[in-house]
C-alpha positions in Angstrom: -2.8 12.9 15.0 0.2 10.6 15.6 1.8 8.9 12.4 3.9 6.1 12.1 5.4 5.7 8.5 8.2 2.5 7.5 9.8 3.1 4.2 9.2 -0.3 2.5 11.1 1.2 -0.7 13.1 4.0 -1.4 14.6 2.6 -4.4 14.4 4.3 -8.3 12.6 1.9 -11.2 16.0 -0.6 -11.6 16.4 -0.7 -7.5 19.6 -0.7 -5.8 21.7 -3.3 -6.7 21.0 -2.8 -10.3 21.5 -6.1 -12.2 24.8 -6.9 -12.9 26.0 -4.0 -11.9 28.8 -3.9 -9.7 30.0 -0.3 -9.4 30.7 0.9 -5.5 27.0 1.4 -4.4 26.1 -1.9 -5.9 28.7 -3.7 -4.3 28.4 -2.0 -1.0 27.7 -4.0 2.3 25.6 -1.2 4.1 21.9 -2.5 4.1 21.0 0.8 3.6 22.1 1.0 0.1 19.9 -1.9 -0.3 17.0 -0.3 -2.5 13.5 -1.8 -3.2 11.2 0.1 -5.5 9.6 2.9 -3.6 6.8 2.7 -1.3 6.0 4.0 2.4 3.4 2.6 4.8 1.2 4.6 7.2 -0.2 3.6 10.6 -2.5 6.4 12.3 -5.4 6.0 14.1 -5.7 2.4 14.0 -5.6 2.4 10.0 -2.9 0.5 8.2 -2.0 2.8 4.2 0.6 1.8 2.1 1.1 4.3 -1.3 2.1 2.5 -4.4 2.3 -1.6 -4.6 5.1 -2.2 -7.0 6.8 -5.0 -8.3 8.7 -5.6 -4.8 5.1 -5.3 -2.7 5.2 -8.9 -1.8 8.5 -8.8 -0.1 7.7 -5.3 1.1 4.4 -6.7 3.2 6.6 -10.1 4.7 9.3 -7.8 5.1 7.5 -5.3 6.8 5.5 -7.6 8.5 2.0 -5.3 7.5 -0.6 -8.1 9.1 -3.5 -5.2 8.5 -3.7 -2.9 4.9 -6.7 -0.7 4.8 -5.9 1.2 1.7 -3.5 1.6 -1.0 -3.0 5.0 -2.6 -1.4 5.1 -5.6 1.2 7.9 -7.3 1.0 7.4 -10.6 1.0 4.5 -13.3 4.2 3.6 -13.9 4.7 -0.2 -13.3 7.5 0.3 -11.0 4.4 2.1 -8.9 1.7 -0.6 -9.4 3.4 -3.9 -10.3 2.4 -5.7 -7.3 -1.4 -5.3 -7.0 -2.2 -8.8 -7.7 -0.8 -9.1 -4.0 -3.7 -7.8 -2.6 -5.7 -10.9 -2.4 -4.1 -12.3 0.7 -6.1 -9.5 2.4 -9.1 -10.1 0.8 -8.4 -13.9 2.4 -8.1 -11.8 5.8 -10.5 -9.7 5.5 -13.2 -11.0 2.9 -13.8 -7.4 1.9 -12.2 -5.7 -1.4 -9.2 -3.5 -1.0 -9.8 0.1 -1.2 -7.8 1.6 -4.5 -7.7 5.8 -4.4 -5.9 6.9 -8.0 -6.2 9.2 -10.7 -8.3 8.1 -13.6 -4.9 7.8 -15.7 -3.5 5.4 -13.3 -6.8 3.7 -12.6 -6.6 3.0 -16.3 -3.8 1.2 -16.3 -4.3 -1.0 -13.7 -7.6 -2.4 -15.5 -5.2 -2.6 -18.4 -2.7 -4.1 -16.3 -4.7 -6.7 -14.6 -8.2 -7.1 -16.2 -9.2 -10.4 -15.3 -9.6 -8.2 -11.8 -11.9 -5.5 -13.4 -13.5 -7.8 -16.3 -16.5 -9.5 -13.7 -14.6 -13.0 -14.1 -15.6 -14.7 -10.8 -12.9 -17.1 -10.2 -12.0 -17.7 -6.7 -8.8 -16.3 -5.4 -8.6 -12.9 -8.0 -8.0 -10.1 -6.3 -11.0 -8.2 -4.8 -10.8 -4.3 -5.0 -13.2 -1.3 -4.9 -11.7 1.7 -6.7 -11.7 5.4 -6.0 -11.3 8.3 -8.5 -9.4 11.1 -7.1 -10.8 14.5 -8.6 -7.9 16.4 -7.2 -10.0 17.5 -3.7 -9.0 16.2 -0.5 -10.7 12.7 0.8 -10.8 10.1 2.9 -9.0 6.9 3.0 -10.1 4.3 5.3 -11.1 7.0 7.8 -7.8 9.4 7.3 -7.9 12.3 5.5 -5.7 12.8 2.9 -4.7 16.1 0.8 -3.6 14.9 -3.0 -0.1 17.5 -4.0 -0.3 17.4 -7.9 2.8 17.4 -9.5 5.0 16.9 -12.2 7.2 14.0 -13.5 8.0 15.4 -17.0 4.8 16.0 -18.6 3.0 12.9 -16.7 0.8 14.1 -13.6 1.8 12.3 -10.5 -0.1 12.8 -6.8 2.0 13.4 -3.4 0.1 12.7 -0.3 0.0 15.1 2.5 -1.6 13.1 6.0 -1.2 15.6 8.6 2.3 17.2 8.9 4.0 14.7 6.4 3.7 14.7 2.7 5.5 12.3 0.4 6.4 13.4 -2.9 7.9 11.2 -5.2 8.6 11.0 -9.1 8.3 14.8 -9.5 10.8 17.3 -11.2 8.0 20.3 -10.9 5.7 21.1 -8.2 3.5 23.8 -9.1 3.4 26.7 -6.9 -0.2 25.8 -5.5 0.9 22.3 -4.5 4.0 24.2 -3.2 1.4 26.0 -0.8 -0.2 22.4 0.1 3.4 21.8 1.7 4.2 24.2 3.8 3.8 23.6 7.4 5.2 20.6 7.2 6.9 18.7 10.1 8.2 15.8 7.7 8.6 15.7 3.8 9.6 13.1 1.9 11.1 14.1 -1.8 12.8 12.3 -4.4 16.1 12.8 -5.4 17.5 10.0 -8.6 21.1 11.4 -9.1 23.7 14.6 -9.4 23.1 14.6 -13.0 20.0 16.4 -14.5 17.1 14.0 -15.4 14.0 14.5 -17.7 11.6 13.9 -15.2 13.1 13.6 -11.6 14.7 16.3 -9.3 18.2 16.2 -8.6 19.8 16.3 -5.3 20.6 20.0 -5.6 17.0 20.6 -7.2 15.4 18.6 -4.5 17.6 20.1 -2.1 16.3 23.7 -3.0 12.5 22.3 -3.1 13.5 21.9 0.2 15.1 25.4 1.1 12.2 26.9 -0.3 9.2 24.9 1.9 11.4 24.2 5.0 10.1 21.4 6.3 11.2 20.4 10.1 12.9 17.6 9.0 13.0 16.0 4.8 14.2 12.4 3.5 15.2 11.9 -0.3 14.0 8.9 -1.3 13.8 7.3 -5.0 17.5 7.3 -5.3 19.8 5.3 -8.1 23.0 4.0 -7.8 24.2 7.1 -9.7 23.2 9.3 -6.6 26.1 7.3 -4.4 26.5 5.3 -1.2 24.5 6.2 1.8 27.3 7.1 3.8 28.7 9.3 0.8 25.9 11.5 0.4 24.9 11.8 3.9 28.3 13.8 4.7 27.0 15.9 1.9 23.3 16.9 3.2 22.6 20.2 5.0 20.9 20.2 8.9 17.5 18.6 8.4 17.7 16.4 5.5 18.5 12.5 5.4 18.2 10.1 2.8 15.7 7.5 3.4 16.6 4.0 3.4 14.4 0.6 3.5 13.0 -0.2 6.7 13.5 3.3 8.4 10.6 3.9 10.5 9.8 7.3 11.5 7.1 9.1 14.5 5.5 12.1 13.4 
């Protein structure tokens, strides 16, 4: 099964530039340290699946140019990860069919909390339309491709990677349990997140993602959620072993 995934984000919570900030990666000219809140997009099979809507989901889609979206999968709750669902009505204009939600019943939660004149049966025209999926923790189906949920950890909040074939996208995580450790091996592409050098409550740093890594050994592995504090593209690249890039917005990759 071919896969085509665009990184529409690869940005932490704050993105990259950080308002007002003006330290050397906020200031930088390379578009690649240009960071929108994290999100990926899938193409396989004729199906269009982008995980996580945030707050930049709007620009992501025009940027992106996604004319089809089949499915959204979501991570987790946080807002930087679910910000943007109201956008999901200018498919429902395409389509005039709901959008597809899969989540956990934490993060469906807080999207009913987030936006409840969706989920409250008001019946005003142009609300966003949306059918919603429990995940139990089992694989399942999203718009015809199967997907394997990876539980993890981001502190003490569960978060779900995605594995589609031989790619998995991990993100917000600072434990992966060994038996979602054994749902990645095999792997022809992961994607991990990475925030900064320094340690983090709830996020892997570079050297702890980079021994994730080690440990699985993927074919190839991006780092994406990065901060400013992680440094410039071109900075940390010089500093990444044989098979591991960081991501960048717009970097579209063939597995």
């Amino acid at each position: 099964m071919s896969l085509t995934v665009t990184f529409l984000g690869t940005g932490t919570s704050q993105g990259v530039p950080v308002i007002a900030c003006e330290c050397p990666v906020c200031t930088s000219p390379d578009p690649r340290d240009n960071r929108l809140r994290c999100s990926v997009w899938l193409q396989t099979a004729g199906k269009s699946l982008v995980i996580d809507s945030g707050p930049d989901f709007r620009q992501q889609m025009l940027r992106a140019q996604v004319r089809q979206l089949d499915a959204i999968l979501y991570t987790h709750l946080h807002k930087d990860h679910v910000a943007g669902m109201d956008d999901v009505r200018a498919y429902n204009y395409r389509t005039r069919a709901p959008m597809p939600l899969y989540a956990d019943a934490l993060t469906l939660q807080r999207l009913r909390e987030e936006f409840p004149y969706v989920f409250d049966g008001t019946n005003y025209p142009g609300i966003p339309q949306v059918i919603t999926h429990e995940l139990d923790g089992g694989p399942f189906v999203a718009a015809g491709v199967p997907v394997t949920p990876v539980p993890v950890l981001h502190h003490r909040l569960p978060v779900l990677g995605f594995r589609v074939g031989a790619f998995a996208y991990v993100t917000d995580a600072n434990h992966i349990p060994p038996a979602s450790m054994e749902l990645l091996c095999g792997l022809d592409v992961l994607v991990l997140n990475a925030l900064r050098h320094e340690p983090h409550v709830s996020h892997f740093t570079l050297r702890e993602a980079l021994a994730v890594i080690t440990e699985l050994r993927p074919r190839q592995a991006y780092l994406t959620h990065i901060s400013h504090l992680l440094g410039t593209h071109e900075e940390v690249t010089r500093q990444l072993p044989p098979g591991v890039a960081l991501a960048y917005d717009g970097l579209t990759l063939t597995v």
